[in-house]
PDB file of the backbone (N, CA, C, O) and the ligand in Angstrom, with CONECT records:
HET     ZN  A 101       1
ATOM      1  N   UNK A   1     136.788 107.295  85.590  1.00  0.00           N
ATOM      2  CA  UNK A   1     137.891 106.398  85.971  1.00  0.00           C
ATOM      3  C   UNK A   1     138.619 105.930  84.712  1.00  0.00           C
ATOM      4  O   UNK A   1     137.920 105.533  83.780  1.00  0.00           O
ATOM      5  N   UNK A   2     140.330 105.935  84.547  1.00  0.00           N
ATOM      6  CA  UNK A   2     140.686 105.400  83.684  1.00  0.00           C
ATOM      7  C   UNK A   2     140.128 104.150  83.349  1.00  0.00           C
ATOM      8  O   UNK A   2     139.338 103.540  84.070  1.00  0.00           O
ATOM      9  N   UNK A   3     140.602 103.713  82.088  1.00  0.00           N
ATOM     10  CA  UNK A   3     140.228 102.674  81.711  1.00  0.00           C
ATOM     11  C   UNK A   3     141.619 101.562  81.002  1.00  0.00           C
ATOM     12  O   UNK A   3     142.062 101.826  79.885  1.00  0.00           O
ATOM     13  N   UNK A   4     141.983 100.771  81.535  1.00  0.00           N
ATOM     14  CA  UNK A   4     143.280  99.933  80.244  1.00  0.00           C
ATOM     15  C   UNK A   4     142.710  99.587  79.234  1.00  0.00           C
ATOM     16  O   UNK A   4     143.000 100.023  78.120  1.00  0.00           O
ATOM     17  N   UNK A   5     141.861  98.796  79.452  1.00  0.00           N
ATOM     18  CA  UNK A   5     141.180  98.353  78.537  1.00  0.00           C
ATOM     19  C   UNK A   5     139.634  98.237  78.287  1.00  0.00           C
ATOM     20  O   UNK A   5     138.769  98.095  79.151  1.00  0.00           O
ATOM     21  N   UNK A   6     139.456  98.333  76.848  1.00  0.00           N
ATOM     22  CA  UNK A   6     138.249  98.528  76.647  1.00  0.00           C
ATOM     23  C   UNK A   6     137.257  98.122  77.490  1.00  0.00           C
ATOM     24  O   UNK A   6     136.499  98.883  78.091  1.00  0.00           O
ATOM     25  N   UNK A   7     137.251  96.606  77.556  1.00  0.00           N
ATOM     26  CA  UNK A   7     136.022  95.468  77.850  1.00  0.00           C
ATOM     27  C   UNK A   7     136.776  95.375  79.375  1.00  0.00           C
ATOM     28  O   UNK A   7     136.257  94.566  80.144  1.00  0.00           O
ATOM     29  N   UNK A   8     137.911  96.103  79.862  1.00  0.00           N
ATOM     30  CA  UNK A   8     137.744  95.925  81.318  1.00  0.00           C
ATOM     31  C   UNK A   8     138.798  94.487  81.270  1.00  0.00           C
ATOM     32  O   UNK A   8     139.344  93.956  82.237  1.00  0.00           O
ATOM     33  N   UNK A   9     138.851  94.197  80.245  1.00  0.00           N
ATOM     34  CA  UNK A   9     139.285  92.522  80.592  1.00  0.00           C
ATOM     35  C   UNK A   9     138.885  91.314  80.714  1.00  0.00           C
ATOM     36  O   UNK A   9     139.459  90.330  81.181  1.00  0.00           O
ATOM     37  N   UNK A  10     137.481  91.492  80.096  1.00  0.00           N
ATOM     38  CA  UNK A  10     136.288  90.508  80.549  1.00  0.00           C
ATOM     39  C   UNK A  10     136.083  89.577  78.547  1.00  0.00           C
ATOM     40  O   UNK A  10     135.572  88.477  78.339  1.00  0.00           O
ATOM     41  N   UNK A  11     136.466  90.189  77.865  1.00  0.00           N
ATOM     42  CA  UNK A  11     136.275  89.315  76.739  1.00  0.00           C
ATOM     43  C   UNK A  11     136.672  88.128  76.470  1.00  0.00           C
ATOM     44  O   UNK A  11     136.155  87.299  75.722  1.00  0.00           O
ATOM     45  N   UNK A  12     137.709  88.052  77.166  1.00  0.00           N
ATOM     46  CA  UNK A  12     138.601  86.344  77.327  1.00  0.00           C
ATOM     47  C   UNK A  12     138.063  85.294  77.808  1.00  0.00           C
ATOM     48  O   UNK A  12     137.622  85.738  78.868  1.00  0.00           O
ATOM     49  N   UNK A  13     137.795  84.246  77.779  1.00  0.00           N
ATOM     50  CA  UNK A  13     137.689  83.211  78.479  1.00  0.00           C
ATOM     51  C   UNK A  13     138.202  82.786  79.279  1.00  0.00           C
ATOM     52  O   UNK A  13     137.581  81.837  79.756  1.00  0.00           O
ATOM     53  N   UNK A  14     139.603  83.104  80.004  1.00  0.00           N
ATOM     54  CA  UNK A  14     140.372  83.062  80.927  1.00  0.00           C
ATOM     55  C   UNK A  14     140.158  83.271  82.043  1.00  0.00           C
ATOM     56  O   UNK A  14     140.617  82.600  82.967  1.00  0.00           O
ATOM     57  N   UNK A  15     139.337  84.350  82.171  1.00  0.00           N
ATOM     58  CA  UNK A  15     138.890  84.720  83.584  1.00  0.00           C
ATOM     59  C   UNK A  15     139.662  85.951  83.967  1.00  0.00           C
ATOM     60  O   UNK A  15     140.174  86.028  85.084  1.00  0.00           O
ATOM     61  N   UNK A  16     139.793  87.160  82.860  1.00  0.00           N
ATOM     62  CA  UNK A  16     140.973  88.183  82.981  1.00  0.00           C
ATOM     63  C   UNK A  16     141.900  88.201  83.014  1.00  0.00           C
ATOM     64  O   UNK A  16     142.430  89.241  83.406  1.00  0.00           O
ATOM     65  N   UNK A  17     142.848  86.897  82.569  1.00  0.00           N
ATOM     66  CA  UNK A  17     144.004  87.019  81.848  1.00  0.00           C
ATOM     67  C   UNK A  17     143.897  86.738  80.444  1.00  0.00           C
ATOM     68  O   UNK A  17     142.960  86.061  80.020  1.00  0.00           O
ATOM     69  N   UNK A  18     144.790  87.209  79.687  1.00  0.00           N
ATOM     70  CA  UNK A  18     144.482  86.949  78.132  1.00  0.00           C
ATOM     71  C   UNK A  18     146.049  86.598  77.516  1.00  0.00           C
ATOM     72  O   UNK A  18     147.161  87.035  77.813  1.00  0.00           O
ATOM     73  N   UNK A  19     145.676  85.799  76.721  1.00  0.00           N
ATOM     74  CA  UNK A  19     146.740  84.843  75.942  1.00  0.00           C
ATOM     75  C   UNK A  19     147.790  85.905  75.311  1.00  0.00           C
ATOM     76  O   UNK A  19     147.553  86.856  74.565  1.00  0.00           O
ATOM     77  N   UNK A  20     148.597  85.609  75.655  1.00  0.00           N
ATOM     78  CA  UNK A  20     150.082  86.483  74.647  1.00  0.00           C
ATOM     79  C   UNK A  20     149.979  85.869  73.296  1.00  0.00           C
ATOM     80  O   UNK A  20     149.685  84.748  72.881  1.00  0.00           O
ATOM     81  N   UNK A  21     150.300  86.915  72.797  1.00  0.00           N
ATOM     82  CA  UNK A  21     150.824  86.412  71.252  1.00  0.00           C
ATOM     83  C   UNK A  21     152.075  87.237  71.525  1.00  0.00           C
ATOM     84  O   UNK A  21     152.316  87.794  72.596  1.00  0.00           O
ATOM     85  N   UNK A  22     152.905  87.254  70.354  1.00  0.00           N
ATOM     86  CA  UNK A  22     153.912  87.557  69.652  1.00  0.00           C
ATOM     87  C   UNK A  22     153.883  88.378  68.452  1.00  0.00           C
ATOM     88  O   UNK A  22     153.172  88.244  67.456  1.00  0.00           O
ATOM     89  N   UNK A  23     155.205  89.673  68.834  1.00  0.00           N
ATOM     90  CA  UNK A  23     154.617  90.936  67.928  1.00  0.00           C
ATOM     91  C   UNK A  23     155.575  90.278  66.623  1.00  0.00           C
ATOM     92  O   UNK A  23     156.599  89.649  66.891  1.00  0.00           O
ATOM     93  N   UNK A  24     155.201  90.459  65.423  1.00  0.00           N
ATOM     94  CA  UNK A  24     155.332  89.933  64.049  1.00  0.00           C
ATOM     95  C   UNK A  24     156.475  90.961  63.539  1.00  0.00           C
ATOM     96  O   UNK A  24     156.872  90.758  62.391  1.00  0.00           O
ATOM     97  N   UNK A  25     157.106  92.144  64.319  1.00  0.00           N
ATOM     98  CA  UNK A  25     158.202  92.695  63.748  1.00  0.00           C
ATOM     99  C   UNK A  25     159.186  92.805  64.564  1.00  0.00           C
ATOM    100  O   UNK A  25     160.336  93.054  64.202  1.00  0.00           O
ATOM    101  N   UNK A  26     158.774  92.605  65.909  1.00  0.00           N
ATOM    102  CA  UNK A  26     160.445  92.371  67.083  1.00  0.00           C
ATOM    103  C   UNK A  26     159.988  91.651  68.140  1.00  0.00           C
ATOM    104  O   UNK A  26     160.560  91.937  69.192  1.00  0.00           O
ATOM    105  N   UNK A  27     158.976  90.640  68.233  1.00  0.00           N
ATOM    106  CA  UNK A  27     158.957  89.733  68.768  1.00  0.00           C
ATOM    107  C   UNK A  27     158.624  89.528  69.677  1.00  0.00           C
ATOM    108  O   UNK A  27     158.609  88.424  70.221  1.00  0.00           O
ATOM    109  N   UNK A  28     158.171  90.799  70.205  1.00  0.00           N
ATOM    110  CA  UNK A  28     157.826  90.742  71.832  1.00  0.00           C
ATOM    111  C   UNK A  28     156.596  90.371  71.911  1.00  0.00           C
ATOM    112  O   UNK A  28     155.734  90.430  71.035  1.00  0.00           O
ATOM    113  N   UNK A  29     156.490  89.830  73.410  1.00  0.00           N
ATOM    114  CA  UNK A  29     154.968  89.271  73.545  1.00  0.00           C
ATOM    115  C   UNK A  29     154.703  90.022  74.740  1.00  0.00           C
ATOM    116  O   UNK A  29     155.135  90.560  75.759  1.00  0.00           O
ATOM    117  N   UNK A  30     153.214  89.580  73.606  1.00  0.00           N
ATOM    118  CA  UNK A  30     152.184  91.368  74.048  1.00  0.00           C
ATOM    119  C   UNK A  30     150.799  90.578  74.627  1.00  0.00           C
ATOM    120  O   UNK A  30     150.667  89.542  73.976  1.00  0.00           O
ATOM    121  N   UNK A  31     149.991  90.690  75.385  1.00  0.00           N
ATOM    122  CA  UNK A  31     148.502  90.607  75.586  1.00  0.00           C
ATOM    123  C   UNK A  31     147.970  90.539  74.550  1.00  0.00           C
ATOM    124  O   UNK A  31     148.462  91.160  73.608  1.00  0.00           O
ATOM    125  N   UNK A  32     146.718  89.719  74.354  1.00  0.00           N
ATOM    126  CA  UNK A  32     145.981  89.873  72.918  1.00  0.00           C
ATOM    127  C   UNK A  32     145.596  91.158  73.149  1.00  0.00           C
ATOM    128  O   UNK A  32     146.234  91.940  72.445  1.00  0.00           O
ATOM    129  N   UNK A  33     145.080  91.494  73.610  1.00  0.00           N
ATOM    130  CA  UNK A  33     143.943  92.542  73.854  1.00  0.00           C
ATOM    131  C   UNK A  33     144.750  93.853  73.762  1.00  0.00           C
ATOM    132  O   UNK A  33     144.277  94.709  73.015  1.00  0.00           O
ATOM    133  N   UNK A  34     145.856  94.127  74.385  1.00  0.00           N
ATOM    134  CA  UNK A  34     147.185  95.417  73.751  1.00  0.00           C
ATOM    135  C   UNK A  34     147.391  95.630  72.290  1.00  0.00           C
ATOM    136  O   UNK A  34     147.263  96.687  71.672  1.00  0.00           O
ATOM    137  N   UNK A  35     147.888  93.923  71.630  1.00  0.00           N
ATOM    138  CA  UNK A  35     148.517  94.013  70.718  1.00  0.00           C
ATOM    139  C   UNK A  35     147.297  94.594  69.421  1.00  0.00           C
ATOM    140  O   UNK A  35     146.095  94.328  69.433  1.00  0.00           O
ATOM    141  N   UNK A  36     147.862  95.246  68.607  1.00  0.00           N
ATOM    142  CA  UNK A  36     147.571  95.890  67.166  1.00  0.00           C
ATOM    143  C   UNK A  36     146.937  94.505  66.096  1.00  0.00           C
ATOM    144  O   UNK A  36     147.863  93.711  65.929  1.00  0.00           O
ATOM    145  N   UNK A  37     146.038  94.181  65.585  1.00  0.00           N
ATOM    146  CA  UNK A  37     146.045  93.278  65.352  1.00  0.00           C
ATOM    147  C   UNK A  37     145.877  93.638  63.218  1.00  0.00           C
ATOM    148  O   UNK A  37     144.851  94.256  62.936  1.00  0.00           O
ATOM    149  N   UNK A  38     146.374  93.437  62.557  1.00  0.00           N
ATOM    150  CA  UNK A  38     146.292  93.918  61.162  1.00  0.00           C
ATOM    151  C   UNK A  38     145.903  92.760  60.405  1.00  0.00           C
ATOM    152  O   UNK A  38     146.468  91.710  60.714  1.00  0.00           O
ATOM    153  N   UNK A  39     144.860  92.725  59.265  1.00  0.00           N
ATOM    154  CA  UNK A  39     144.695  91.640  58.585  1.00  0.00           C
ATOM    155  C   UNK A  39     145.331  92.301  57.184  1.00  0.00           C
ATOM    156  O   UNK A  39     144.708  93.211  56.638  1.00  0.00           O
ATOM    157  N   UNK A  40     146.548  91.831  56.639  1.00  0.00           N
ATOM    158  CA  UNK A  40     146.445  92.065  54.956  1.00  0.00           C
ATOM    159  C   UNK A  40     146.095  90.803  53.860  1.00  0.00           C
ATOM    160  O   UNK A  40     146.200  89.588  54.027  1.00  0.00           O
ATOM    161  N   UNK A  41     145.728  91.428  52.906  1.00  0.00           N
ATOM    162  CA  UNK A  41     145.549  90.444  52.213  1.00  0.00           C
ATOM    163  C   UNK A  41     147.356  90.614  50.972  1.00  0.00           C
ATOM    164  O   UNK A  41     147.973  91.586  50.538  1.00  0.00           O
ATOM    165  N   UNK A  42     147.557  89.027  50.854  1.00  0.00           N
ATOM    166  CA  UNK A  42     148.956  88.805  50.435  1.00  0.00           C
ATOM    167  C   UNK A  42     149.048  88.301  49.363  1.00  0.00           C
ATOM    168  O   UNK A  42     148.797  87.096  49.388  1.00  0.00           O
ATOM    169  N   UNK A  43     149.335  88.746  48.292  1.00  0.00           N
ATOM    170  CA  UNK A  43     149.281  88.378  46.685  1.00  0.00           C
ATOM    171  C   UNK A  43     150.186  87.459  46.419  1.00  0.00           C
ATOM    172  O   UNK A  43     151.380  87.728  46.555  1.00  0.00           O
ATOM    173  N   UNK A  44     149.710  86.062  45.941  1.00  0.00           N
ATOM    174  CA  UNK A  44     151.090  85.211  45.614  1.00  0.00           C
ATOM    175  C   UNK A  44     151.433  85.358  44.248  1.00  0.00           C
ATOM    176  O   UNK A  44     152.153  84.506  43.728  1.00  0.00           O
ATOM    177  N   UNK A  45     151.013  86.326  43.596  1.00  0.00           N
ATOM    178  CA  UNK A  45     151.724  86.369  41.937  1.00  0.00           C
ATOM    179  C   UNK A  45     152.317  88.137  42.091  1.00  0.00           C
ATOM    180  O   UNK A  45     151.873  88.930  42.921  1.00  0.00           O
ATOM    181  N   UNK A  46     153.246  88.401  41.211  1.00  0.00           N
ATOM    182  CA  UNK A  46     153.382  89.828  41.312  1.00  0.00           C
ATOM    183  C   UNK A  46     152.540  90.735  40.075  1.00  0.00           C
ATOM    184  O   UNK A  46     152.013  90.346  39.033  1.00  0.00           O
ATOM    185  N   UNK A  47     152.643  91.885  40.582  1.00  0.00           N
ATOM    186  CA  UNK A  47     152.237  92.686  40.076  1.00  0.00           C
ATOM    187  C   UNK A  47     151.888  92.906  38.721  1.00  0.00           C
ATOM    188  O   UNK A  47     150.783  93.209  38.271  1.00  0.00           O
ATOM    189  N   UNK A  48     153.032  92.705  38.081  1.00  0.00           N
ATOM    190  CA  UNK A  48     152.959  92.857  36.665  1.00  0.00           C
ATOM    191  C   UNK A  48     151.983  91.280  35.991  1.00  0.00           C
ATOM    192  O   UNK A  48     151.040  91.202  35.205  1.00  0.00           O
ATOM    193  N   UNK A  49     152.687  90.330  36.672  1.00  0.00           N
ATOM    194  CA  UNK A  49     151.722  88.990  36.213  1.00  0.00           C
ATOM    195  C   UNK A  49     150.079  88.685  36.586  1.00  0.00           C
ATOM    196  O   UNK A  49     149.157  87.994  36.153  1.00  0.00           O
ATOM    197  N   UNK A  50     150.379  89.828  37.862  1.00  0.00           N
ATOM    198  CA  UNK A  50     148.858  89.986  38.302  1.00  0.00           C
ATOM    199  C   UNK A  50     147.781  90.509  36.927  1.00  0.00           C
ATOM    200  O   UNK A  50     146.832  90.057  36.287  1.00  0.00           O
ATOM    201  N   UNK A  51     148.536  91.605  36.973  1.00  0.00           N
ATOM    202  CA  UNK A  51     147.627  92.460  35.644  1.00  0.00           C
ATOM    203  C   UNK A  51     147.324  91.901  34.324  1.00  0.00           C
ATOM    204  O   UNK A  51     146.385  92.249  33.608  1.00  0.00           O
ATOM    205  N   UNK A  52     148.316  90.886  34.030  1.00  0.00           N
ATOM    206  CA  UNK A  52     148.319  89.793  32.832  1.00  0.00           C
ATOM    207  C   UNK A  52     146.941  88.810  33.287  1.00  0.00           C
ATOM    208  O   UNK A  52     145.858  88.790  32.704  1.00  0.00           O
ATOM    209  N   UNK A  53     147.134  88.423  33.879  1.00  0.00           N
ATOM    210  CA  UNK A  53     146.655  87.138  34.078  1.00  0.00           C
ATOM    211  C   UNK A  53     145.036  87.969  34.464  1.00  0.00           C
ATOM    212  O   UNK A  53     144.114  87.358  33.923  1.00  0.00           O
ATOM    213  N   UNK A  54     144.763  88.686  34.934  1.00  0.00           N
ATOM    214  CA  UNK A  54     143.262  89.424  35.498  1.00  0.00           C
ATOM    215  C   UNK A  54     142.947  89.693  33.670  1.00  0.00           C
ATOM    216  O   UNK A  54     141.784  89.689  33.265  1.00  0.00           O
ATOM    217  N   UNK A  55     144.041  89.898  32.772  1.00  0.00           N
ATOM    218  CA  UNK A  55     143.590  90.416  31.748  1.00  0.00           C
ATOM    219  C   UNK A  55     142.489  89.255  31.174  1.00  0.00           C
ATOM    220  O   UNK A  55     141.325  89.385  30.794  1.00  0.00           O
ATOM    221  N   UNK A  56     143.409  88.004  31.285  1.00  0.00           N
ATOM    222  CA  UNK A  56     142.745  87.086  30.666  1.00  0.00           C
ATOM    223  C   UNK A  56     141.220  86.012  31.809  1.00  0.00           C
ATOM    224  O   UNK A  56     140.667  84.912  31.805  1.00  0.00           O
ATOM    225  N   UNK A  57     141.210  86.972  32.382  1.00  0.00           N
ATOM    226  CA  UNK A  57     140.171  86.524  33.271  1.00  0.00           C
ATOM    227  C   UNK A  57     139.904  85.484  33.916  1.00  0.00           C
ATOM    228  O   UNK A  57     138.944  84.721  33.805  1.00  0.00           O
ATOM    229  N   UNK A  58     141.412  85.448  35.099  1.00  0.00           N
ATOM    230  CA  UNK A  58     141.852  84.161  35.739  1.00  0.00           C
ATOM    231  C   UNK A  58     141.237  84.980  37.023  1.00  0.00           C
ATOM    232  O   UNK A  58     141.192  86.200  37.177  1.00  0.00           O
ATOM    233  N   UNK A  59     140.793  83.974  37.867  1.00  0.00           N
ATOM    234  CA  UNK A  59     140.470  84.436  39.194  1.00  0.00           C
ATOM    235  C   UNK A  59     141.427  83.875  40.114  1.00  0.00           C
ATOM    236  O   UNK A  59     141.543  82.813  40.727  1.00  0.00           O
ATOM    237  N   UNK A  60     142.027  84.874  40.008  1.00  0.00           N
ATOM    238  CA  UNK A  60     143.454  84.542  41.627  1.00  0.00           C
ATOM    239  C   UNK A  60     142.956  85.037  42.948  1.00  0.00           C
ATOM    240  O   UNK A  60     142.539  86.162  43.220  1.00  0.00           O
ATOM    241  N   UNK A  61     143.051  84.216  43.551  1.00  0.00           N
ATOM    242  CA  UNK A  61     143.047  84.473  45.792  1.00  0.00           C
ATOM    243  C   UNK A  61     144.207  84.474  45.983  1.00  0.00           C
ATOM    244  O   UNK A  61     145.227  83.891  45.615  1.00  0.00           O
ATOM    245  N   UNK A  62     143.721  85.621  46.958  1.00  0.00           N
ATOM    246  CA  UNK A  62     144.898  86.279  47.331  1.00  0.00           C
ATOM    247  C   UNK A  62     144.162  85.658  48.916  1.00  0.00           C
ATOM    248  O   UNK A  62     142.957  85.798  49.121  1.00  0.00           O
ATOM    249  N   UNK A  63     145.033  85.021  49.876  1.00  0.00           N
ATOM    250  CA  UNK A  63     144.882  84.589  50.896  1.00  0.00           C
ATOM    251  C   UNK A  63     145.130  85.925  51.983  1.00  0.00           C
ATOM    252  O   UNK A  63     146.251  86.431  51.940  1.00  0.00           O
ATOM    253  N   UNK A  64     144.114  86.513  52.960  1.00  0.00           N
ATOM    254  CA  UNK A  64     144.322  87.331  54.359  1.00  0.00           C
ATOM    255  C   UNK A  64     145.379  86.570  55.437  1.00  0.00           C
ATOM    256  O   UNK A  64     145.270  85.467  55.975  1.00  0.00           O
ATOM    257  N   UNK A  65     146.349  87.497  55.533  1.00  0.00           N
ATOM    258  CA  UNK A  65     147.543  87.131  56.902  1.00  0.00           C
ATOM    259  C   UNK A  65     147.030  88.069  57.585  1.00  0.00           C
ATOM    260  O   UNK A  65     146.727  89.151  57.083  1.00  0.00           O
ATOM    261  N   UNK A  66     146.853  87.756  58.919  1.00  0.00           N
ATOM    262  CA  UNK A  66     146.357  88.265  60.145  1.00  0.00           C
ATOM    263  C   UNK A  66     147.914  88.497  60.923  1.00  0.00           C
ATOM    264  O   UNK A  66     148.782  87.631  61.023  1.00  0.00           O
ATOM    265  N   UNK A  67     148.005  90.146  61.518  1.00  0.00           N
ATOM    266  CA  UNK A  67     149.345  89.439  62.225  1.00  0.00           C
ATOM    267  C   UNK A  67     149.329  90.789  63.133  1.00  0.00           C
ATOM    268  O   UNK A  67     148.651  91.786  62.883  1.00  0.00           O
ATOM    269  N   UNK A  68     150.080  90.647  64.076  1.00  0.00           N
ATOM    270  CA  UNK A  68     149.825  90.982  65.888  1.00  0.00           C
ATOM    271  C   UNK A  68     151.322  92.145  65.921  1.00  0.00           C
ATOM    272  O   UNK A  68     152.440  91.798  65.542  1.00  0.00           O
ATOM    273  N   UNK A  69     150.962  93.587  66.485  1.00  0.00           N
ATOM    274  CA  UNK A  69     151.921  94.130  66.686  1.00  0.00           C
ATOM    275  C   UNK A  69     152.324  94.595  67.619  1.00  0.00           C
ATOM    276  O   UNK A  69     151.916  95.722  67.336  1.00  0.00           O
ATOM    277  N   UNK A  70     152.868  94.754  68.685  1.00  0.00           N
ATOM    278  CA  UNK A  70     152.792  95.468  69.663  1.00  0.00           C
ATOM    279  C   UNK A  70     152.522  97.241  69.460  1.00  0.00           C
ATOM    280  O   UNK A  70     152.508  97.757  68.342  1.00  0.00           O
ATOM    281  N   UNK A  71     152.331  97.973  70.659  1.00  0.00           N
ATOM    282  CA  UNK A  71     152.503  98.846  70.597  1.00  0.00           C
ATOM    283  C   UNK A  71     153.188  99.913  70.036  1.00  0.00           C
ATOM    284  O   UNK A  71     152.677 100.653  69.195  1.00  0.00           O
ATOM    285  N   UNK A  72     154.492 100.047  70.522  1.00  0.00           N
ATOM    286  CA  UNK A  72     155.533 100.600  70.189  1.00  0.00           C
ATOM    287  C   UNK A  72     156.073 100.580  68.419  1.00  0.00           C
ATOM    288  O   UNK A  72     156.451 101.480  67.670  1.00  0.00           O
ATOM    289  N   UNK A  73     155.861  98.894  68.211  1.00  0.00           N
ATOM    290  CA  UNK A  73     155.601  98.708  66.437  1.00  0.00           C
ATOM    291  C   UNK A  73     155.058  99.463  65.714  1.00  0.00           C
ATOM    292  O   UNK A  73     155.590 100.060  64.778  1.00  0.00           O
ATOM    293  N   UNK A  74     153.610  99.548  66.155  1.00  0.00           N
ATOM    294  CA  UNK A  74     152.672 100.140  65.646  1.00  0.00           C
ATOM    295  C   UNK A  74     152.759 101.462  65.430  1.00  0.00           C
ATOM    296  O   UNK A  74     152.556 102.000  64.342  1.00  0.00           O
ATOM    297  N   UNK A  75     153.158 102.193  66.778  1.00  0.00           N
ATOM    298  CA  UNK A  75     153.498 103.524  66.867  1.00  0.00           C
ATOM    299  C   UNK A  75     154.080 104.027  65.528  1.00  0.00           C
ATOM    300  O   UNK A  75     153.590 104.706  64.626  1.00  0.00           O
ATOM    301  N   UNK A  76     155.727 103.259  65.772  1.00  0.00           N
ATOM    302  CA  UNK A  76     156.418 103.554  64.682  1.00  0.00           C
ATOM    303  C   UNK A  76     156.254 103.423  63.002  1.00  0.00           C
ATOM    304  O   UNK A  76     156.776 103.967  62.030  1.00  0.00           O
ATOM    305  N   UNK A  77     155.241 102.400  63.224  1.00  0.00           N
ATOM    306  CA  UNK A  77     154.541 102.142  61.549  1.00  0.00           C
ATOM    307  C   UNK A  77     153.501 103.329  61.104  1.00  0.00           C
ATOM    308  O   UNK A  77     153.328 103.692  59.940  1.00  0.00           O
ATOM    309  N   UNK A  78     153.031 103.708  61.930  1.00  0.00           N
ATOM    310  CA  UNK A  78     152.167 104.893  61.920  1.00  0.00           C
ATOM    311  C   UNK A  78     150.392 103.756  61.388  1.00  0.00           C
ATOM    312  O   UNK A  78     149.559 103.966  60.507  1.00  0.00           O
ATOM    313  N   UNK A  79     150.488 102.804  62.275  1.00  0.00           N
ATOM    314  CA  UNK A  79     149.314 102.788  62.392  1.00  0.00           C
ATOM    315  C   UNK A  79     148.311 103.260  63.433  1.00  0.00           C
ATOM    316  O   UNK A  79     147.083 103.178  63.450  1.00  0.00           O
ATOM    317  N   UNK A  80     149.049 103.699  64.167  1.00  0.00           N
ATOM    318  CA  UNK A  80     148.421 104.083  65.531  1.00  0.00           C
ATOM    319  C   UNK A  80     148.886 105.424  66.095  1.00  0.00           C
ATOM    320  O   UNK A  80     150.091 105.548  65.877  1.00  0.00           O
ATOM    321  N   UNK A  81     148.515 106.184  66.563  1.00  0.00           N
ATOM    322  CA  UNK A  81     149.481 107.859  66.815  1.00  0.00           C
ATOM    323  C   UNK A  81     149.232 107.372  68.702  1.00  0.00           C
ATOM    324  O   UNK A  81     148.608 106.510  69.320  1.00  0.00           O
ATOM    325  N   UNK A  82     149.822 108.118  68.911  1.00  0.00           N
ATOM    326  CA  UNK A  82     150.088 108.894  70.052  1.00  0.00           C
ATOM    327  C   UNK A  82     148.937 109.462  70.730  1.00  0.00           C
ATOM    328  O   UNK A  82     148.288 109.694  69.710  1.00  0.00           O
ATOM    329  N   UNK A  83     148.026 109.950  71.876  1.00  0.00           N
ATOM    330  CA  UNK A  83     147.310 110.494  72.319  1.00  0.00           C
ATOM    331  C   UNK A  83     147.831 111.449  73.179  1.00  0.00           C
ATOM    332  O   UNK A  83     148.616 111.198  74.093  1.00  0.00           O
ATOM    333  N   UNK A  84     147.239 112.941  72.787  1.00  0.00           N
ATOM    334  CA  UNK A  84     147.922 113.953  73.598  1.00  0.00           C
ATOM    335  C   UNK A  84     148.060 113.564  75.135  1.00  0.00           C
ATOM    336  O   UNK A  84     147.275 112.815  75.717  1.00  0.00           O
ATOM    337  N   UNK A  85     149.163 114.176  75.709  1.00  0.00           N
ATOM    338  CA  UNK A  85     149.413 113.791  76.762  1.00  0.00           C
ATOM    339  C   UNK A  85     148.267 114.213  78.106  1.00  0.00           C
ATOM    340  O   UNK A  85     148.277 113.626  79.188  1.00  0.00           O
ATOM    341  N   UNK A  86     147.386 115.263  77.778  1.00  0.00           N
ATOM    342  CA  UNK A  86     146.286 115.768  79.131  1.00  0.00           C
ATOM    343  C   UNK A  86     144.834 114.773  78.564  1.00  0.00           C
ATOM    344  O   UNK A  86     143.674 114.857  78.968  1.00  0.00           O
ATOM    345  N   UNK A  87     145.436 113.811  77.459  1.00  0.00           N
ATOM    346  CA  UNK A  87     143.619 112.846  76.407  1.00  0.00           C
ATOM    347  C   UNK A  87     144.548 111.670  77.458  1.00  0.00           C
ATOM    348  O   UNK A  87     143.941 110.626  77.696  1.00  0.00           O
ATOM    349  N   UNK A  88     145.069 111.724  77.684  1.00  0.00           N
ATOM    350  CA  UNK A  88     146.159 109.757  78.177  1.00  0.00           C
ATOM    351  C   UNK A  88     145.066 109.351  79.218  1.00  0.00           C
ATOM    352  O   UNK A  88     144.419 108.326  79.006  1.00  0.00           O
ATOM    353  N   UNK A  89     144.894 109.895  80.022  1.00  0.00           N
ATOM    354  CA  UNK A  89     144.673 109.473  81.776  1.00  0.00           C
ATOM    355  C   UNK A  89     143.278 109.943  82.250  1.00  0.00           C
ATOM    356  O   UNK A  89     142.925 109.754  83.414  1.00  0.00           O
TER     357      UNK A  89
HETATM  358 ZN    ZN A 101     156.894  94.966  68.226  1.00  0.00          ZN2+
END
């Protein structure tokens, strides 16, 4: 039997509905459980000052942004491909 989703829908606390978020590059709101979810980590010094400053053996944090994509986003970012069309169903 197909499946939508992994866990069936049962991981939420909701009772099988699950909280929308909002996709982080066009805005649409997606299901948690659909949406792409990416953690990067985000450098607040650049590059070149990075390498300076590591020289002299400063310990910089770099803080993780967590952020939500839809589908279609994702697609197009190429974090996610496509599944042949006779693997879908
Ligand atoms: Zn999107």
């Amino acid at each position: 039997m197909p499946k939508k989703r992994k866990s069936g829908g049962k991981t939420g606390s909701r009772k099988g509905s699950y909280t929308n978020v909002q996709c982080s590059k066009c805005g649409r709101m997606v299901p948690r459980s659909k949406a792409k979810a990416v953690t990067r980590r985000t450098s607040l010094v650049d590059g070149r000052m990075y390498a300076e400053l590591k020289k002299t053996g400063t310990i910089i944090q770099s803080p993780s942004s967590k952020k939500y994509y839809c589908i279609s986003c994702s697609v197009h970012m190429g974090n996610v491909s496509q599944r042949a069309k006779a693997e879908r169903k």
